[in-house]
C-alpha positions as CSV (number, residue, x, y, z in Angstrom):
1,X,101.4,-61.5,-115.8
2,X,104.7,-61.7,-113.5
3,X,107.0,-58.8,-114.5
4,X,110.9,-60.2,-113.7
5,X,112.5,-57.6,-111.8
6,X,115.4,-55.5,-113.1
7,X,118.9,-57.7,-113.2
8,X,121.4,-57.2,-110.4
9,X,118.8,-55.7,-107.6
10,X,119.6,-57.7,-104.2
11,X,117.1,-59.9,-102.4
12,X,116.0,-58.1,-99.4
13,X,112.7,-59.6,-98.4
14,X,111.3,-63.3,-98.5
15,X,107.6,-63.3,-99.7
16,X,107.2,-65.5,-96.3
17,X,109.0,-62.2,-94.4
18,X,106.9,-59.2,-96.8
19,X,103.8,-61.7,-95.7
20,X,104.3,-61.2,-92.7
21,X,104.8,-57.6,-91.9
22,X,102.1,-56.7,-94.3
23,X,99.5,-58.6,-92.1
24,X,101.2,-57.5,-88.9
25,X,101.0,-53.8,-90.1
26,X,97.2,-54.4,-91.4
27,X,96.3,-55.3,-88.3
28,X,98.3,-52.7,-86.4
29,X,96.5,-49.6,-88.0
30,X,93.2,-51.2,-87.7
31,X,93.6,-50.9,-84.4
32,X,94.8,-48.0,-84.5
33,X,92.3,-46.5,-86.1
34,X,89.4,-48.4,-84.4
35,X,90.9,-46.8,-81.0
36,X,90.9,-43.3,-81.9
37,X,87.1,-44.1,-82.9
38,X,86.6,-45.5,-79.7
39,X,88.5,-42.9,-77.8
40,X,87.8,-39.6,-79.3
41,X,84.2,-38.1,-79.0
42,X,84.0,-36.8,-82.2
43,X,85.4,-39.6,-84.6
44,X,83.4,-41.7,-81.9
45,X,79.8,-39.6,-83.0
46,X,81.1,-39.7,-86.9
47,X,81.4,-43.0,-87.0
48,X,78.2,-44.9,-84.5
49,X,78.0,-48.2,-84.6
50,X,80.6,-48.2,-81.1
51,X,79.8,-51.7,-80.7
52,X,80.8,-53.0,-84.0
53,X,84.0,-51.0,-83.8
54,X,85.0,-52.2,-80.5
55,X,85.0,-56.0,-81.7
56,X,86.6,-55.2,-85.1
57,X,89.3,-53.6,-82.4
58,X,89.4,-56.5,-79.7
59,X,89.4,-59.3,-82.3
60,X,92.3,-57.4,-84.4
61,X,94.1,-56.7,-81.4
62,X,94.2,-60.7,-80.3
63,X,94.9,-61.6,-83.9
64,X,98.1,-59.3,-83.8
65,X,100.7,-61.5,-82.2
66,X,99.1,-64.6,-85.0
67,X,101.1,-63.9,-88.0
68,X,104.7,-63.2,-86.1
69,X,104.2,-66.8,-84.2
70,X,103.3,-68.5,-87.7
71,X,106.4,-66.7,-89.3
72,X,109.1,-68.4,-86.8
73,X,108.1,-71.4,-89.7
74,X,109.9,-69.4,-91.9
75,X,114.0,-69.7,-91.9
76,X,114.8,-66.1,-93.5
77,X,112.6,-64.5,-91.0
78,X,114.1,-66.6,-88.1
79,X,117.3,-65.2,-89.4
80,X,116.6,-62.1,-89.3
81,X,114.5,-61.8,-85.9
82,X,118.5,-62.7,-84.8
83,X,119.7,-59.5,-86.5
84,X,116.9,-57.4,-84.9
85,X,117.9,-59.2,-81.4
86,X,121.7,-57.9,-81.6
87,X,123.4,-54.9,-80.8
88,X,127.1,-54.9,-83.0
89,X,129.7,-52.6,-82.5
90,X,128.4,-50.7,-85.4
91,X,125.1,-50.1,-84.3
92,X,126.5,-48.2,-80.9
93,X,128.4,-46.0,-83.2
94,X,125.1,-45.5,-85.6
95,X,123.4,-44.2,-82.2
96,X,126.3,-41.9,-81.1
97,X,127.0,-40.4,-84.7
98,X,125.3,-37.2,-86.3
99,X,126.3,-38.5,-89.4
100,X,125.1,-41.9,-89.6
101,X,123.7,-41.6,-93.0
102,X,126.7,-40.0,-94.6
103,X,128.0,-41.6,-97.7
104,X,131.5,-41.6,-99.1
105,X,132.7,-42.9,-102.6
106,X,129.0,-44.4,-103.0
107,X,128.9,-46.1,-99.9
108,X,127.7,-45.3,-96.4
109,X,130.6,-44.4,-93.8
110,X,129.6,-47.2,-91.2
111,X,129.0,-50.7,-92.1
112,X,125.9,-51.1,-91.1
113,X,123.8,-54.5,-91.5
114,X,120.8,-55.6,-92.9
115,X,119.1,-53.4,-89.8
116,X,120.2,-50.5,-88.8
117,X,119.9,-49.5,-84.8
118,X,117.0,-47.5,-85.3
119,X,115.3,-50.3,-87.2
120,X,116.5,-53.1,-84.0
121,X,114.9,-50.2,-81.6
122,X,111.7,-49.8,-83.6
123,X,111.3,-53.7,-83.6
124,X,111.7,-54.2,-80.1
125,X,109.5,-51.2,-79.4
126,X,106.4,-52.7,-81.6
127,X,107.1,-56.3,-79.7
128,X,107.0,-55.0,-76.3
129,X,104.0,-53.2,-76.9
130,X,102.0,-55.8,-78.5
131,X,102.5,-57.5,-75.4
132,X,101.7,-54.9,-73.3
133,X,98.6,-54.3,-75.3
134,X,97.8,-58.0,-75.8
135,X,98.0,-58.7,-72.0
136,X,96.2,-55.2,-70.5
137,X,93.3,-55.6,-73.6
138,X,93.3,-59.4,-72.7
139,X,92.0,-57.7,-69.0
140,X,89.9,-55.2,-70.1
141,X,88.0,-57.5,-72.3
142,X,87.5,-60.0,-69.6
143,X,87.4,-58.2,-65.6
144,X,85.5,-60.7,-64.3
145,X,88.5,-62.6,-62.5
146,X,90.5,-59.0,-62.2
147,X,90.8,-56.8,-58.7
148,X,89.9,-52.9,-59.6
149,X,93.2,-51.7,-59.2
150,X,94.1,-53.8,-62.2
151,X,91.3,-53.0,-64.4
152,X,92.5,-49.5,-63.3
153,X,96.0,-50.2,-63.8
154,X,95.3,-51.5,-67.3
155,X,93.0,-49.0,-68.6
156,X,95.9,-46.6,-67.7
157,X,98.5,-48.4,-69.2
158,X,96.1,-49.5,-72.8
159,X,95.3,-45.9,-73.1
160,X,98.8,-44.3,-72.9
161,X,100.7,-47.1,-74.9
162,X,98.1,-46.2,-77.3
163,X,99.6,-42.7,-77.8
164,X,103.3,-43.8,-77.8
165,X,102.5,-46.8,-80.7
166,X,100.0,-43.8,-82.4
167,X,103.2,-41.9,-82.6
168,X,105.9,-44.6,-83.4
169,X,103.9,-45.6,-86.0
170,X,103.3,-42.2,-87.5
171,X,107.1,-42.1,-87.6
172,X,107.9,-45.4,-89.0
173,X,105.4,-44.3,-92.4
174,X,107.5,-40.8,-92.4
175,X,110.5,-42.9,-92.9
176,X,109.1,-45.4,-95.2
177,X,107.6,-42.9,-97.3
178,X,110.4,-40.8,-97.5
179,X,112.7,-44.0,-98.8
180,X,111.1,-45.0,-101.9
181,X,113.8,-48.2,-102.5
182,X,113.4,-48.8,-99.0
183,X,109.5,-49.2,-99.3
184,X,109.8,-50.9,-103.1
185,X,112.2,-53.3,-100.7
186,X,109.2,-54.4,-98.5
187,X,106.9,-54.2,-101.1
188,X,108.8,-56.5,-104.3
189,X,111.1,-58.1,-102.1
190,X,114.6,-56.3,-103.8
191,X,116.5,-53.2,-103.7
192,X,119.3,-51.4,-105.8
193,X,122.8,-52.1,-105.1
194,X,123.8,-48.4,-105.1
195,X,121.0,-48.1,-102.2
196,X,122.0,-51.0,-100.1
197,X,125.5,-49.8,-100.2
198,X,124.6,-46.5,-99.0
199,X,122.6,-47.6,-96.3
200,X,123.4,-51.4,-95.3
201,X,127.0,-51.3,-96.4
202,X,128.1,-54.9,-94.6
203,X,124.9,-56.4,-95.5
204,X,125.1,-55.3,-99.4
205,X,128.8,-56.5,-99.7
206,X,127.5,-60.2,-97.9
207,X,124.2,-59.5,-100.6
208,X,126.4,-59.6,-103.7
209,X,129.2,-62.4,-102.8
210,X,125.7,-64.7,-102.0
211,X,122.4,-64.6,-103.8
212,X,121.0,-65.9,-100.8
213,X,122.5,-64.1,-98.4
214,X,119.1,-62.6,-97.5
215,X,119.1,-65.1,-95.0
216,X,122.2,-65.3,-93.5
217,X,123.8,-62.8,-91.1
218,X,126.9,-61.1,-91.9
219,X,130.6,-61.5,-89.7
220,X,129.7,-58.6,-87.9
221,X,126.0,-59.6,-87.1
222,X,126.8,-63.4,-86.4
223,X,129.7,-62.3,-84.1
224,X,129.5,-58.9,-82.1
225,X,132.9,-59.0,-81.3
226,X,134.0,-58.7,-85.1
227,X,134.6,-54.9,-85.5
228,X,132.5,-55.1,-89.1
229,X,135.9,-54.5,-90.7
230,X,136.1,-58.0,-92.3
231,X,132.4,-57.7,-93.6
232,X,133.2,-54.3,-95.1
233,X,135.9,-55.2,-96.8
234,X,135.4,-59.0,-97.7
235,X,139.3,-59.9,-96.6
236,X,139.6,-63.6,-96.2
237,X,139.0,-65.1,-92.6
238,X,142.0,-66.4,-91.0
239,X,143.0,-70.1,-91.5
240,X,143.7,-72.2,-88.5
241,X,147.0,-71.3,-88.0
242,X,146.2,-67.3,-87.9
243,X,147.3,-67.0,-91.7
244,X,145.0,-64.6,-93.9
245,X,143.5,-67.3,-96.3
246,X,145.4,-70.6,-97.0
247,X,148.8,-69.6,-96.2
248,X,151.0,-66.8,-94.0
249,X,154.3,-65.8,-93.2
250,X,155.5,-68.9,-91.4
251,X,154.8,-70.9,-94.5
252,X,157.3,-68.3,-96.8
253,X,159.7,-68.7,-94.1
254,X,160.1,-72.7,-94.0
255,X,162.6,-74.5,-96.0
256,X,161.8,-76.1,-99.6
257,X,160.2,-79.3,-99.7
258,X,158.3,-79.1,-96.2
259,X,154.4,-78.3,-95.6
């Protein structure tokens, strides 16, 4: 039976979006694991069968880029593929501060999106090298058609990349498991206000004035030139004639009975 979650969390996740990076992070550590099988002699003599291991890792490794292209049918995850492609003014300062993660009065001292900029870097890390991996496997599979010096070339490059995802990806679990409300995020879809406010300041503030505002970006993210300010704080945009809301100081100082 379907337990309703606790009133007031935010919405973090689509099911479409936790779908998603569930499946794409299943078939990440398979392959994973089925290379180090491959790779190292003794997990190799553990586990036989080298055959069987090296199509569960070839078929896996095809199937990875599958459930990001079927996602681009969802909107939220459109959405937020747009966050993870932008660079605000906030995130430079998240990369340049040693205290990113500070937290004043309850809430984190930059205003910081639904993604913060080592969460964009991570993403377009894992993209790239599924890629990479997608296109040098895609020769090693098949080096019929391929010169030696790019079955070389690939070998080379599968093998390395190997290490560098083996060890992103051991860092990306540190992280998760050390945030439990950021893992309960991916896994139920919603997070606690006092977290989000700590840690995605702009996006929290967006979160609360909209109960879908999952899917949409916030001023700063939707506009790089906005300094986050206007996010942070939820002022009122400026009306077409520069005014903060409806009406400015030109309006106080016309004479009665004019608009």
């Amino acid at each position: 039976m379907h337990r309703p979650e606790p009133p007031g969390r935010l919405v973090r996740f689509t099911r479409a979006e936790r779908s998603i990076h569930h499946v794409t992070a299943l078939l990440m550590l398979v392959c994973l694991l089925t290379a180090a099988v491959l790779y190292l002699p003794p997990l190799s003599t553990l586990v036989g069968r080298r055959e069987m291991v090296k199509t569960v890792h070839v078929w896996c490794g095809f199937a990875l880029p599958v459930p990001i292209v079927l996602g681009l049918l969802s909107r939220a995850f459109r959405t937020d593929l747009r966050r993870l492609n932008r660079f605000v003014p906030a995130d430079w300062e998240w990369l340049r501060r040693g205290d990113r993660r500070a937290v004043r009065d309850g809430r984190g001292v930059l205003p910081v999106g639904k993604f913060n900029a080592g969460q964009k870097l991570n993403a377009a890390f894992t993209a790239g090298a599924i890629l990479v991996m997608l296109g040098t496997g895609e020769i090693m599979t098949f080096p019929g058609p391929w010169e030696d010096r790019w079955r070389t070339g690939s070998t080379f490059v599968h093998d390395w990349l190997f290490l560098a995802v083996l060890a992103v990806t051991a860092g990306h679990l540190w992280e998760a498991l050390r945030d439990r409300e950021a893992l309960t995020g991916m896994l139920t879809g919603r997070v606690d206000p006092g977290w989000a406010a700590r840690h995605h300041a702009s996006w929290a503030d967006a979160a609360r004035r909209s109960p879908d505002a999952a899917g949409r970006p916030t001023a700063a993210e939707a506009n790089p030139q906005v300094d986050g300010a206007g996010a942070e704080t939820g002022e009122a945009p400026a009306g077409p004639r520069g005014t903060p809301g409806e009406r400015g100081p030109e309006f106080a100082k016309r004479p009665p009975r004019t608009s």
